[in-house]
ROTIDREN-711706 format. One record per residue: residue in three letters; residue number from 1; x, y, z of N, C-alpha, C, O in turn. Coordinates in Angstrom, 2 decimals. Layout:
<r semi="ALA" kolmar="NUM" n_X="X" n_Y="Y" n_Z="Z" ca_X="X" ca_Y="Y" ca_Z="Z" c_X="X" c_Y="Y" c_Z="Z" o_X="X" o_Y="Y" o_Z="Z"/>
...
//
This chain:
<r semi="UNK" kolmar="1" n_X="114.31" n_Y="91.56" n_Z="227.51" ca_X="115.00" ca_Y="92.70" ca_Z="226.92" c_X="115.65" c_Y="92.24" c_Z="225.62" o_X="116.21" o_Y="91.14" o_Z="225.60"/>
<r semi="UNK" kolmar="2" n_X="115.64" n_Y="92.81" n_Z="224.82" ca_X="116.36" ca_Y="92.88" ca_Z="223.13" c_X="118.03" c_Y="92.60" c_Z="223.57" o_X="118.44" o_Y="92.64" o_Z="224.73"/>
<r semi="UNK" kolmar="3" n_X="118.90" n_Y="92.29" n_Z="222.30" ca_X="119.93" ca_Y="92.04" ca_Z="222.23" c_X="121.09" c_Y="92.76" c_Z="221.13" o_X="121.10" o_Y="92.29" o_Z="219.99"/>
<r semi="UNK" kolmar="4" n_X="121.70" n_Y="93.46" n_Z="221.34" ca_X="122.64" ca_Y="94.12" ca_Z="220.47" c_X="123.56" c_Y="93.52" c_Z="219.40" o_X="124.71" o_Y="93.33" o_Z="219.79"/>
<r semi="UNK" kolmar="5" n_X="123.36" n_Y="93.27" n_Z="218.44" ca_X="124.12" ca_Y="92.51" ca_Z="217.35" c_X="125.08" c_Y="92.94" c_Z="216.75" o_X="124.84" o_Y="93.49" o_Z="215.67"/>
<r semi="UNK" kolmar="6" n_X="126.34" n_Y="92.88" n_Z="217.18" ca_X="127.75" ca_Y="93.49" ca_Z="216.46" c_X="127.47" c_Y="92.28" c_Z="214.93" o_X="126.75" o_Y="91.29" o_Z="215.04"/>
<r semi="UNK" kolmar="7" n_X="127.97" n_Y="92.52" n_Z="214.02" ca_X="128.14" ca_Y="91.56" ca_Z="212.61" c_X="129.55" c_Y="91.58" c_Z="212.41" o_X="129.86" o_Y="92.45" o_Z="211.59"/>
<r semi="UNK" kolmar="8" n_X="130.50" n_Y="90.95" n_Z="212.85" ca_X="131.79" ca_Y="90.79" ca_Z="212.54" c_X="132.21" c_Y="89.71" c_Z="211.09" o_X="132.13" o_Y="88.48" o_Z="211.06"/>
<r semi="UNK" kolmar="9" n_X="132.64" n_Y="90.62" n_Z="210.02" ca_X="132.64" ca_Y="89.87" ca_Z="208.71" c_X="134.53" c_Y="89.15" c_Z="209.04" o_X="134.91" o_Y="88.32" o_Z="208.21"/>
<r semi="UNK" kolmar="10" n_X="135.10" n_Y="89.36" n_Z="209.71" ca_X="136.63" ca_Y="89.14" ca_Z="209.71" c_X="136.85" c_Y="89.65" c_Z="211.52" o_X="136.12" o_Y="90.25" o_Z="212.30"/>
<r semi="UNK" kolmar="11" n_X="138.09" n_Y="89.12" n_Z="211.61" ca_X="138.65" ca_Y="89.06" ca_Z="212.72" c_X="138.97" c_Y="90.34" c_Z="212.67" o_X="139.21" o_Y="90.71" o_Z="211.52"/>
<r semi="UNK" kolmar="12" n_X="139.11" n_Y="91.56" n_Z="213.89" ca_X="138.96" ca_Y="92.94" ca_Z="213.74" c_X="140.42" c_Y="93.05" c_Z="214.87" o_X="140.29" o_Y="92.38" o_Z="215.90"/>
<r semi="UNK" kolmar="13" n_X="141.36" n_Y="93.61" n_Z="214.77" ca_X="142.52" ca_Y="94.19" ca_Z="215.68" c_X="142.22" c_Y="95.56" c_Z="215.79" o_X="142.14" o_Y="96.40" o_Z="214.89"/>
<r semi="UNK" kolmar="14" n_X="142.03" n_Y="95.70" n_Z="217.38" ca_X="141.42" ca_Y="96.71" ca_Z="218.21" c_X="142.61" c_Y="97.24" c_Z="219.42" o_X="142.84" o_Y="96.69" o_Z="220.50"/>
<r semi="UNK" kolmar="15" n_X="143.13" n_Y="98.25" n_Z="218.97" ca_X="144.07" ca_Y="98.56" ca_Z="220.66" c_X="143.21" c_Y="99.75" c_Z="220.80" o_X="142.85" o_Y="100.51" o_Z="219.91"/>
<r semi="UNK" kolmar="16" n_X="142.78" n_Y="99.82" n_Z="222.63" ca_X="142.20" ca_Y="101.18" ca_Z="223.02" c_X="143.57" c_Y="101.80" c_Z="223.85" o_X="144.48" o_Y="101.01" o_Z="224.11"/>
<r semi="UNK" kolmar="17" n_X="143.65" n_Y="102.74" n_Z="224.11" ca_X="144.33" ca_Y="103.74" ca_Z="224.80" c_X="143.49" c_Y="104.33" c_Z="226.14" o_X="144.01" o_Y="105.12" o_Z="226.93"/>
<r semi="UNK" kolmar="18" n_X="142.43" n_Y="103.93" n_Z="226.26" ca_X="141.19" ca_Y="105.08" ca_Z="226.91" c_X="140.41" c_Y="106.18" c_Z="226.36" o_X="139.77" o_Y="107.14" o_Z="226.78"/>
<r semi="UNK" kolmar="19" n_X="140.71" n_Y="105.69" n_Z="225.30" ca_X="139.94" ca_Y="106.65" ca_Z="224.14" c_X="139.19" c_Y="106.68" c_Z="223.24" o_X="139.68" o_Y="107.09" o_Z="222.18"/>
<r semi="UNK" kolmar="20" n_X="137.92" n_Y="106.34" n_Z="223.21" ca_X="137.48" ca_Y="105.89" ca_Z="221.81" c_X="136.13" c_Y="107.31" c_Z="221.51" o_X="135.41" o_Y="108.03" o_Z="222.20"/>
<r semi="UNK" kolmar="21" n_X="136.41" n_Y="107.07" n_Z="220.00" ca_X="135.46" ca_Y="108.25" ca_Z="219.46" c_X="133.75" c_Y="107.60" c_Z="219.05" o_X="133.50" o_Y="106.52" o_Z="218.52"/>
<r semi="UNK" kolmar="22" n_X="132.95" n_Y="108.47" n_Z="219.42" ca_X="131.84" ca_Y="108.47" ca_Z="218.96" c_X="131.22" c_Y="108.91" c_Z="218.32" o_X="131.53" o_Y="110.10" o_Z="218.37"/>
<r semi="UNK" kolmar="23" n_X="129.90" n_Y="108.70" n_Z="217.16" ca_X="129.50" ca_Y="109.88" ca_Z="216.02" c_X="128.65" c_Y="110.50" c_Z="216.99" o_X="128.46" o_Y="110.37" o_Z="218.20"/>
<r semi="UNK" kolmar="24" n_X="128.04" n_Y="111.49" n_Z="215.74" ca_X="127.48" ca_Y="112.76" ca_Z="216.56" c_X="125.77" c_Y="112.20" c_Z="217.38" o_X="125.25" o_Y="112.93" o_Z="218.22"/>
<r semi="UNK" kolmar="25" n_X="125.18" n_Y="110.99" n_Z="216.97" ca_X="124.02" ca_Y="110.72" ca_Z="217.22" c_X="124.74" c_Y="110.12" c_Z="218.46" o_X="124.20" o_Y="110.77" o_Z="219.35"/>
<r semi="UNK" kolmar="26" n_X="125.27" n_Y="109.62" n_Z="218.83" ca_X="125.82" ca_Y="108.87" ca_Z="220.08" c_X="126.51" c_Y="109.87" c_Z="221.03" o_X="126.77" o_Y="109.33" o_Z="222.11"/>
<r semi="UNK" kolmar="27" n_X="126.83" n_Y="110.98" n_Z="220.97" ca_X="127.37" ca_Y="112.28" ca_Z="221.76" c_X="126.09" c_Y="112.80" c_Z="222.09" o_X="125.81" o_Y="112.71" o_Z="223.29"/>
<r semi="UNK" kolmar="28" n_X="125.12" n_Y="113.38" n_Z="221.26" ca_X="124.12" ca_Y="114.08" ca_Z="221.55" c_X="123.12" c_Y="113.31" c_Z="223.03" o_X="122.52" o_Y="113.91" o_Z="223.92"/>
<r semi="UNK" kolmar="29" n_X="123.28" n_Y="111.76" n_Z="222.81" ca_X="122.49" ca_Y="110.81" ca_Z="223.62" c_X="123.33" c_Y="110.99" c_Z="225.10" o_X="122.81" o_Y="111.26" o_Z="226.18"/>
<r semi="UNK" kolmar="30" n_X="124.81" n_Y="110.76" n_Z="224.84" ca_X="125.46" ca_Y="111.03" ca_Z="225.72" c_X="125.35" c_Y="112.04" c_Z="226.72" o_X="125.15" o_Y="112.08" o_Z="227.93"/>
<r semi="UNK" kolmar="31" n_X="125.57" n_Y="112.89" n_Z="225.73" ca_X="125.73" ca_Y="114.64" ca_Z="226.53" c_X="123.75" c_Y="114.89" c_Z="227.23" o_X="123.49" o_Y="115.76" o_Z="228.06"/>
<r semi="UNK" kolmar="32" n_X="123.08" n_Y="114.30" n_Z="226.87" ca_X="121.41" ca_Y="114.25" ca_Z="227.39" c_X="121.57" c_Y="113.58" c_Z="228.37" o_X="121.36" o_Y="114.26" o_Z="229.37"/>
<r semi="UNK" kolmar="33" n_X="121.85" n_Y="112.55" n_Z="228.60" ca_X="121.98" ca_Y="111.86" ca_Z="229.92" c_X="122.82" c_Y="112.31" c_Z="230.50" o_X="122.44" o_Y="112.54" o_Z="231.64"/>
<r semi="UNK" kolmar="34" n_X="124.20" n_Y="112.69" n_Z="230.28" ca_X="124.71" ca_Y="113.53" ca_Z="231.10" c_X="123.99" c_Y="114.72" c_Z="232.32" o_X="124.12" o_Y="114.75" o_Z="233.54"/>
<r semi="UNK" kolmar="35" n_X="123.15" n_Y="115.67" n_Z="231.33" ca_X="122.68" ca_Y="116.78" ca_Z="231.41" c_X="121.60" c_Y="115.74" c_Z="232.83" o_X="121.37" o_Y="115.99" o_Z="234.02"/>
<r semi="UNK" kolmar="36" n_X="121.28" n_Y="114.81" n_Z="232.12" ca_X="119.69" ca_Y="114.47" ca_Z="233.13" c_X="120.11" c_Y="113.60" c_Z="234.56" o_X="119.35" o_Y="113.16" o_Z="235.43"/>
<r semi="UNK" kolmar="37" n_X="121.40" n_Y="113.55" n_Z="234.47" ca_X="121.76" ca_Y="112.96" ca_Z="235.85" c_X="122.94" c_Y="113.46" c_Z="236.37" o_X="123.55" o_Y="112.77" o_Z="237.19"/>
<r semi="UNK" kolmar="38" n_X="123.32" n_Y="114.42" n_Z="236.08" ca_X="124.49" ca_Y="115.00" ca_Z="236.37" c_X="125.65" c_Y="114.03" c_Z="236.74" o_X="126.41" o_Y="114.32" o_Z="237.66"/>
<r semi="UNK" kolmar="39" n_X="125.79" n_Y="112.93" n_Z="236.04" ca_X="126.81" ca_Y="111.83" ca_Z="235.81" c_X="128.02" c_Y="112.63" c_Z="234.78" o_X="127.83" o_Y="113.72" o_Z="234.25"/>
<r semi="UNK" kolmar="40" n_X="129.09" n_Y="111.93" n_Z="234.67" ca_X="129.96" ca_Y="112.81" ca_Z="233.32" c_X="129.76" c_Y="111.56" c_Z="232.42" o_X="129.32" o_Y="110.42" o_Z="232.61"/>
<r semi="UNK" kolmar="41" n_X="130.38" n_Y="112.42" n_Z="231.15" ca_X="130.24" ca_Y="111.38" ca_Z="230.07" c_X="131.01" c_Y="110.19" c_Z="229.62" o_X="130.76" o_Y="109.54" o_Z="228.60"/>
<r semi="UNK" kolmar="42" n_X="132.04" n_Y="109.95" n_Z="230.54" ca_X="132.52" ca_Y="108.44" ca_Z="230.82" c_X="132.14" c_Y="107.80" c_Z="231.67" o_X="132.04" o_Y="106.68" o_Z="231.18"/>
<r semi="UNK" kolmar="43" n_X="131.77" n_Y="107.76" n_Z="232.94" ca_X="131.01" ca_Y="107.40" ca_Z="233.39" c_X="129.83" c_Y="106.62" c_Z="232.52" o_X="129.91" o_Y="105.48" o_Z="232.06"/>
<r semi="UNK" kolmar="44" n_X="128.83" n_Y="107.44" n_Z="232.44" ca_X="127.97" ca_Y="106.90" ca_Z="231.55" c_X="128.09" c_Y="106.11" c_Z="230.25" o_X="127.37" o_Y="105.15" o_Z="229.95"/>
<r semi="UNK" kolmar="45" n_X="129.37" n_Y="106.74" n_Z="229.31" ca_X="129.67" ca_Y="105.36" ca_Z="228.36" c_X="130.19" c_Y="104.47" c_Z="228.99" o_X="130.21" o_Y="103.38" o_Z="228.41"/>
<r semi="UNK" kolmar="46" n_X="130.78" n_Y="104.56" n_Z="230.35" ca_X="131.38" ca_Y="102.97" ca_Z="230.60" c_X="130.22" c_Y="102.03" c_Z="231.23" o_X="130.26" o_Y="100.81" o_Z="231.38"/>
<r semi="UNK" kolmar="47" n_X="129.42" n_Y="102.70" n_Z="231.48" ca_X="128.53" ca_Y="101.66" ca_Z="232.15" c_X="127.59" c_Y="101.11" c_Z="231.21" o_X="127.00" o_Y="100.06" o_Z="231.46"/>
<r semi="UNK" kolmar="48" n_X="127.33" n_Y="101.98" n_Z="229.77" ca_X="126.61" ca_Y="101.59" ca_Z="228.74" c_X="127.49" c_Y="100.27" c_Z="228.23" o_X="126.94" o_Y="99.19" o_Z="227.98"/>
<r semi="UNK" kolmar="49" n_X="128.49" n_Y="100.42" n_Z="228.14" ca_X="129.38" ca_Y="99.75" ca_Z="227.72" c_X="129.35" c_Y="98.32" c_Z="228.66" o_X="129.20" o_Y="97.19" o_Z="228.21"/>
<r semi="UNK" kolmar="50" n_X="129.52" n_Y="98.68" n_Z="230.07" ca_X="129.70" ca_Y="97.29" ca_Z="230.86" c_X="128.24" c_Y="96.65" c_Z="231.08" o_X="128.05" o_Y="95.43" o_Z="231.12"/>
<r semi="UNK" kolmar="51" n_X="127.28" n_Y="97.56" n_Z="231.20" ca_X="126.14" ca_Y="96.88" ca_Z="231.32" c_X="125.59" c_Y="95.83" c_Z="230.21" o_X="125.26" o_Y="94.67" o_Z="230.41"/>
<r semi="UNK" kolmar="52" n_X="125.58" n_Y="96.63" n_Z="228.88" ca_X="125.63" ca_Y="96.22" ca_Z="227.67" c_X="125.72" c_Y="94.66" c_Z="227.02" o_X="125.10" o_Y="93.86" o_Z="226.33"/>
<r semi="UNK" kolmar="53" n_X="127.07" n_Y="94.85" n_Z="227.83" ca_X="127.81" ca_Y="93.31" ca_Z="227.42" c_X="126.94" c_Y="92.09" c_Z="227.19" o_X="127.12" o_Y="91.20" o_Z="226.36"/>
<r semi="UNK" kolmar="54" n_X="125.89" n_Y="92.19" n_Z="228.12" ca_X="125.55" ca_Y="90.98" ca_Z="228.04" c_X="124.55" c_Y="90.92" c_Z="227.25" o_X="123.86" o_Y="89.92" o_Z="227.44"/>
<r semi="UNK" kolmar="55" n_X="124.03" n_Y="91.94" n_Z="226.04" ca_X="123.02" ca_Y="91.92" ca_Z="225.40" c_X="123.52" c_Y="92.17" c_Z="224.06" o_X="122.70" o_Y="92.52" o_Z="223.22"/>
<r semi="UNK" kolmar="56" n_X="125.23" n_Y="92.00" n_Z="223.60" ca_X="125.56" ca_Y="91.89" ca_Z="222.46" c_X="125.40" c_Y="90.09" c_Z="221.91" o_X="125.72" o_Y="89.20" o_Z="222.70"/>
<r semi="UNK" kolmar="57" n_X="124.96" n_Y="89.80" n_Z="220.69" ca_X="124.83" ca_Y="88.88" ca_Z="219.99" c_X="126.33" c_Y="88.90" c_Z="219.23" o_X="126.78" o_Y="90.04" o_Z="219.38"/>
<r semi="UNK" kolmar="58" n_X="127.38" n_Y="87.97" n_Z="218.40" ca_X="128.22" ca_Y="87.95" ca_Z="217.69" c_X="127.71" c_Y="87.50" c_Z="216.32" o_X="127.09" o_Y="86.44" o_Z="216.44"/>
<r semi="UNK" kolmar="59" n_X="127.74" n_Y="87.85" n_Z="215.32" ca_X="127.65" ca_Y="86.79" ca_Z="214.48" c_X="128.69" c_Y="86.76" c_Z="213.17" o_X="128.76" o_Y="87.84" o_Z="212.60"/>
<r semi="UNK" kolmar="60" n_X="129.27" n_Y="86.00" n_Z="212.78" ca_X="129.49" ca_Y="85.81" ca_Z="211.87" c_X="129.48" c_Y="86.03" c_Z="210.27" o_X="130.11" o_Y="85.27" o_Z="209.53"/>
//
């Protein structure tokens, strides 16, 4: 399987609340899988999110 490459140019300060926003190409994907498994849409970003993890690259 492929690997997700964040490009971090600088050290980034991040506080979440439980909230984070997404653009509209990443809602539309959302709200489709939603629709196709009757999951809700945190759910499904958190698991994109936790599954994920291990297929982000860092680089520099």
């Amino acid at each position: 399987m492929g690997e997700i490459i964040l490009r971090v140019p600088k050290k980034y300060q991040c506080e979440l609340n439980g909230v984070i926003r997404v653009n509209q190409e990443a809602e539309v994907i959302l709200r489709k899988l939603s629709d196709e498994t009757g999951l809700s849409v945190r759910t499904i970003a958190s698991e994109i999110i936790i599954q994920g993890e291990k297929l982000i690259k860092i680089e520099d």
